[in-house]
C-alpha positions, 0 to 999 in steps of 0.5 A: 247607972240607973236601974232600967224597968224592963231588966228588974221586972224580968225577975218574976214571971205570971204563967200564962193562964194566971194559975201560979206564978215562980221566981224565975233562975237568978240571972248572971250579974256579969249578963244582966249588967252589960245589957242594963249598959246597952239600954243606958246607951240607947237611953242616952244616945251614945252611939259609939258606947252602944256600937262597943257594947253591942259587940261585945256582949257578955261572956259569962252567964249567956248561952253560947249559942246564943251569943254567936247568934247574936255577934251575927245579927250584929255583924250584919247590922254593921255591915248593912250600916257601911253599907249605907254609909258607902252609899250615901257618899256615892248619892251625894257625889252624884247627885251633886253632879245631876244639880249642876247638869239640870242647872245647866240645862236651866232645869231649875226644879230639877236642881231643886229637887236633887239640892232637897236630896243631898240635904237629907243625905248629908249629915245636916240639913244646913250644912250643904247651903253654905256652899257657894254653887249653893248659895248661888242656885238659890239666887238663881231660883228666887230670881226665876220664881219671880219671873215665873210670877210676873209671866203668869205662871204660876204652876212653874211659881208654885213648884219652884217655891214649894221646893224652895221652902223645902230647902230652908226648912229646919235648917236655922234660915227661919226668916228665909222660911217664913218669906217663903212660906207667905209667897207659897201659901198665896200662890196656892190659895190662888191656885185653889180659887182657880180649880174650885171657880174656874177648873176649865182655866185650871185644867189648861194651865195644868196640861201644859205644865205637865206637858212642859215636863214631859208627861202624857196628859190627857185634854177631856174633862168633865164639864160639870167641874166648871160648875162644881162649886154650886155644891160647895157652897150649898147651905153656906150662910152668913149666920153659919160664918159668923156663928164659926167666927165667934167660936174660934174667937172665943175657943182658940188657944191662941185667940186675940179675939175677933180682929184678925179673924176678920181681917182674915176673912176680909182679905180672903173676899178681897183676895177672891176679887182680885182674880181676874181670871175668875171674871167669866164665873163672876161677870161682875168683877169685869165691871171696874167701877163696881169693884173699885167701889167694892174694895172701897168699902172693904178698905173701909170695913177694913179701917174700923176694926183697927179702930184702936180701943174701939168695940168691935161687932161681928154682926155690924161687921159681916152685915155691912159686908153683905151690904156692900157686896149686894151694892157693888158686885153681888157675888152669890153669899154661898161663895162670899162666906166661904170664903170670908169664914175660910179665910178667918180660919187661915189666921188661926192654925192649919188644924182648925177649920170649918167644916162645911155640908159639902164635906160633912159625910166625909169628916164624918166618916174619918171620925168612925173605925168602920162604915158601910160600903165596898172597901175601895180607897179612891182619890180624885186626880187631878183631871177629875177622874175617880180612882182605885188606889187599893182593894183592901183584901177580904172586902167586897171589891176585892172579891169581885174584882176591882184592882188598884187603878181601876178608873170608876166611871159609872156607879150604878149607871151614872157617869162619875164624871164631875164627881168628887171623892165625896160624891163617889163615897156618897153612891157607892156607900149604901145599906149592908147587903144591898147591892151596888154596881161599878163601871170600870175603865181598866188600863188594856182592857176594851169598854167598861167593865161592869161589877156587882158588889154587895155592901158590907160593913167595912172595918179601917184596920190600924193595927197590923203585925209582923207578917200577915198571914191571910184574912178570916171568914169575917175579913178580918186580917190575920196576922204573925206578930212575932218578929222574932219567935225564937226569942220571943220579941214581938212586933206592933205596927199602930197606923192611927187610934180610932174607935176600934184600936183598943180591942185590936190591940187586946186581941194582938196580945193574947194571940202573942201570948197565946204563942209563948212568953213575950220576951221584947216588943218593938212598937212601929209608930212611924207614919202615924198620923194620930187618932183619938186622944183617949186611945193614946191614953190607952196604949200609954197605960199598958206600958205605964203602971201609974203617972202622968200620960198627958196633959193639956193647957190652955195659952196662959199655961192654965191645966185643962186637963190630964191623963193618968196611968192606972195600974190595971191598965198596965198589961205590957209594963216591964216587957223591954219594948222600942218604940219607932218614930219618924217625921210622919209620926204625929198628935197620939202617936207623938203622945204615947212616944214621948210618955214612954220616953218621959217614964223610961219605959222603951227607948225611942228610935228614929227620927224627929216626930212631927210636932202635932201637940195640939187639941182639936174641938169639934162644934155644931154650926148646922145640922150637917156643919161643924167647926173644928178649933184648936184649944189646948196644946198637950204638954208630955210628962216631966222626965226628972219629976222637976221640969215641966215636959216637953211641949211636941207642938210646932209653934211658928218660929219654933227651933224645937218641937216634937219628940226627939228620940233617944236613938237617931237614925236616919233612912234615906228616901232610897231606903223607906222607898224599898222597905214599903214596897217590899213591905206591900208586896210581903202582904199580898204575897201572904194569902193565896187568894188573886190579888190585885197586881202592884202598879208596874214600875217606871221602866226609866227609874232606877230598878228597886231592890225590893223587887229583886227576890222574894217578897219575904218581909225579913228582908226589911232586916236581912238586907237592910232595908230598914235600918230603924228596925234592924237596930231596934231588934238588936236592943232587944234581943240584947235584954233577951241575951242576957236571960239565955243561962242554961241553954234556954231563955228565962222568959222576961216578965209576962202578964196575961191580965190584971195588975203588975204592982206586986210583981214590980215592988218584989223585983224592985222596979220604980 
């Protein structure tokens, strides 16, 4: 059995403070040695020696009490886990029986949907395809999206194959998929010309989509999102693409140089001319002997890139472009080089892209940890209108008022109307301490509601706690960070890595510290879409005393760079720690994951992460313009110090990627459902100050058990909500257990600041 680091590193303890530091009590051979098989059991996966262990732990050595404790929590666990079990078998029963009815009442995307939901009941995601009502729904379904395509309609085309996709995804069918995929990612590319060029076609086609199901859909919109597109190409220019082209040729980490970003391009402008719905924006393309010639001469331009062994000029090559458009149909360059350099990009990956002045401000924004402006998350709907999806608490808007779903009509007397989130973001931000005035439409109230709200600098918070215990004087959200404060395990939830992760994190382990030893730690990574690289170092290091964190490489497995762990970093090394992923963890979160997984330095728990693994350069194309271009993946440590580690990213055609836990366990979507939303009502239960109310929920849904009760946040673990959690406490607290001889617990290794090498080489940790 390998001697894990968390239990050896528990023999010594700093006192807070740093004034002494003593041996603590011998710990008991027979305590210490089943919890070591518990972390082993965990490490390898074993669920049946784990759910054994777990059952019955030491006798000898552990305080009585606490093992009674303890054989509760378990007990509870496996009851909330047949719980689930029984509940999973009665979703599926049903649920199979809701297929065939929407079937039935040729509600294809119904079925669809319901297929989608026993395949993530079921015990894999391809075991339900190979029944023959399957087998025969989705013939059915490809049959219909045909049809759907040829009619016309392709908001029905477009759910139908999204859905459909769905279903094959990593399952094994990946030719299934990939045809799939290249039918969904054209449909939605016209789908998208048609909102940015034609939004009133657009908007007809949606309304009576939505009407068709059921939804209440209002007919007005702005008529400034006709002409919105004018300011989506401002300051596009042929220099600008080809300036965008030329570095993702010469950057990408999978580049075959410039001759499938121009036929990219050049299918994109060919793709663009071929709506002939977009004809009342550009009346030219009605004119067919000017398109027949324009596509002449694409087909021509077309040709002699694809000149085998002929020398190919980026310049020659959008020149004559430009030629041909200004010969034939004379689209304004703004949307030809748009498009063409968008659709360049297309060829690349998803994470490159150009970055263009319309959308600057906001790139710029999302690269800061703070701003200047009211502290409102919006988001444009699909009609136009600019919403409220939160206040964030302890901000100017929350103060003054403003609750979620709160329509923006006016910014300081302007109609918002035709208005993107950018053009929202743009007026409402301004100067600290200058005043700004919004004019709301509010669900039951009469006119517009006019509040004042005075700028402040806005801090995203990505580091949050246990239970939130209310907001300071500056805003700033206060938190209780043990999870367990009896044993002393405490709690970390990551939302993303940005410029102000790593003084959060260090003000979170004082305040744990500042409360009593810190025993265990479980780190909650799940939906963490990633951040700065620089910041994954970070958080690796304070688990990694020395070694590799990451590297990068380039597509010829060149070494471009690496990380590496210092010892001085290393503030939580030894403290045994579980760290929770899921689909929605990706890029740093999937570092610092797959590092501690590499060292052995916490168990991983959860579900499969997303397979985010490349890097991402930002580069100048104009002052207010940049290319963002993918040019190295990151390859994790090696486990045995032998084999190279793994590669996260998700390749096309791949079969394996991301970081695989130690522990799977699933959460039904019944389950991540109920735990955030008692999770969001936990929070703005904690102050009491007036919070915005929660949306109400849909009176024809099946009722939320999270809402039954009290918004207390261990119900996340006492009811069994959240089942990751609830098992990762459970192998903690079982590290705790075994230092509980004598009645009290012998606190697990504990560092305030500096270095732990001395204390790890007297314990004999690796």
């Amino acid at each position: 059995m390998l001697t894990r680091l968390a239990p050896t590193c528990a023999l010594f303890v700093v006192v807070f403070g740093g004034v002494s530091a003593a041996a603590a009590r011998p710990v008991s051979h027979e305590a210490r040695a089943w919890a070591d098989d518990v972390w082993e059991a965990a490490l390898q996966g074993d669920r049946s020696d784990l759910e054994t262990l777990l059952s019955e732990p030491a006798t000898i050595g552990v305080q009585d009490e606490a093992r009674k404790a303890f054989i509760k929590a378990v007990e509870l666990w496996r009851t909330h886990e047949s719980e689930d079990r029984t509940h999973v078998r009665e979703r599926i029963a049903e649920a199979s029986q809701e297929m065939q009815e929407a079937r039935d009442e040729g509600d294809l995307l119904e079925s669809l949907r319901l297929l989608i939901e026993i395949q993530a009941l079921s015990s894999s995601l391809a075991a339900p395809l190979d029944e023959p009502h399957v087998q025969s729904l989705l013939a059915d379904a490809e049959r219909q999206i045909i049809a759907w395509r040829e009619e016309g309609d392709i908001f029905n085309a477009q759910q139908g194959l999204l859905r459909l996709r769905a279903v094959y995804e990593d399952t094994g069918h990946q030719e299934d998929w990939d045809r799939l995929t290249e039918g969904y990612e054209a449909l939605w590319d016209q789908m998208r010309l048609l909102r940015r060029y034609r939004f009133d076609e657009y908007h007809r086609r949606y309304v009576a989509f939505h009407r068709a199901q059921g939804d209440e859909v209002s007919e007005e919109y702005s008529p400034r999102l006709d002409t919105r597109w004018r300011d989506m190409i401002r300051d596009v220019d042929i220099e600008t693409a080809a300036r965008a082209i030329q570095i993702a040729a010469a950057e990408h980490v999978e580049s075959e140089g410039l001759v499938p970003l121009l036929d990219g391009g050049i299918d994109a402008i060919r793709n663009l001319t071929r709506q002939g719905m977009l004809t009342a924006t550009f009346p030219s393309l009605e004119d067919e002997s000017l398109l027949a010639s324009w596509h002449a001469a694409l087909e021509a331009t077309d040709a002699s890139i694809e000149i085998p062994g002929a020398e190919v000029s980026l310049v020659r090559t959008l020149q004559r472009i430009a030629q041909a458009n200004a010969d034939t149909i004379n689209l304004p360059e703004g949307v030809l080089w748009r498009e063409f350099a968008d659709g360049a990009m297309n060829e690349l990956d998803r994470f490159s892209q150009v970055i263009w002045p319309y959308d600057y401000e906001s790139f710029r924004r999302q690269m800061q940890g703070n701003f200047v402006g009211v502290g409102v998350q919006i988001q444009e709907t699909d009609l136009g209108e600019i919403k409220v999806v939160t206040p964030l608490e302890g901000k100017p808007a929350f103060y003054a008022g403003v609750r979620a779903d709160d329509i923006i009509a006016t910014v300081n007397g302007q109609s918002t109307a035709g208005w993107t989130v950018q053009d929202a973001v743009h007026h409402i931000t301004g100067p600290e301490d200058t005043e700004v005035t919004l004019g709301l439409r509010r669900s039951g109230e009469q006119g517009l509601i006019e509040v004042p709200v005075v700028r402040a600098v806005i801090r995203m918070p990505n580091v949050k706690g246990w239970r939130r215990v209310g907001v300071d004087e500056n805003g700033r959200e206060d938190w209780d960070w043990m999870i367990s404060p009896e044993q002393g395990i405490g709690y970390i939830k990551l939302i993303g890595f940005d410029q102000e992760t790593q003084e959060d994190l260090k003000r979170a382990m004082r305040d744990m510290r500042g409360k009593g030893p810190l025993n265990g730690l479980v780190l909650d990574l799940r939906h963490n879409p990633g951040g700065l690289l620089e910041l994954a170092g970070f958080v690796s290091n304070l688990f990694v005393p020395r070694g590799e964190i990451v590297t990068g490489e380039d597509s010829d497995g060149r070494r471009t760079f690496c990380l590496s762990a210092r010892s001085h970093g290393c503030l939580l090394g030894g403290v045994p720690t579980v760290v929770l992923i899921n689909r929605g963890s990706a890029s740093a979160s999937e570092i610092v994951a797959g590092c501690l997984q590499a060292h052995e330095a916490a168990v991983v728990l959860g579900e499969r992460s997303f397979g985010k693994g490349s890097v991402q350069t930002v580069h100048p194309l104009a002052a207010e313009a940049r290319i963002k271009v993918t040019n190295q993946y990151y390859r994790l440590p090696s486990a045995d110090g032998f084999n190279p580690g793994r590669l996260v990213h998700k390749r096309p055609g791949a079969t394996d990627w991301g970081v695989v836990p130690d522990l799977e366990v699933r959460m039904s979507m019944d389950d991540i459902i109920a735990s955030e939303r008692l999770r969001s009502r936990a929070e703005r239960a904690a102050s009491e100050l007036p919070l915005p109310d929660l949306p109400e929920p849909d009176p024809d849904a099946e009722p939320n058990p999270a809402d039954e009760g009290p918004p207390n946040i261990t119900r996340l673990i006492d009811d069994g909500f959240d089942p990751q959690l609830e098992l990762a406490v459970l192998l903690v607290s079982a590290q705790v257990l075994a230092e509980t001889e004598g009645g009290t617990v012998t606190p697990l290794e504990q560092v305030a600041e500096g270095p732990i090498e001395d204390l790890r080489s007297r314990a004999g940790g690796r």
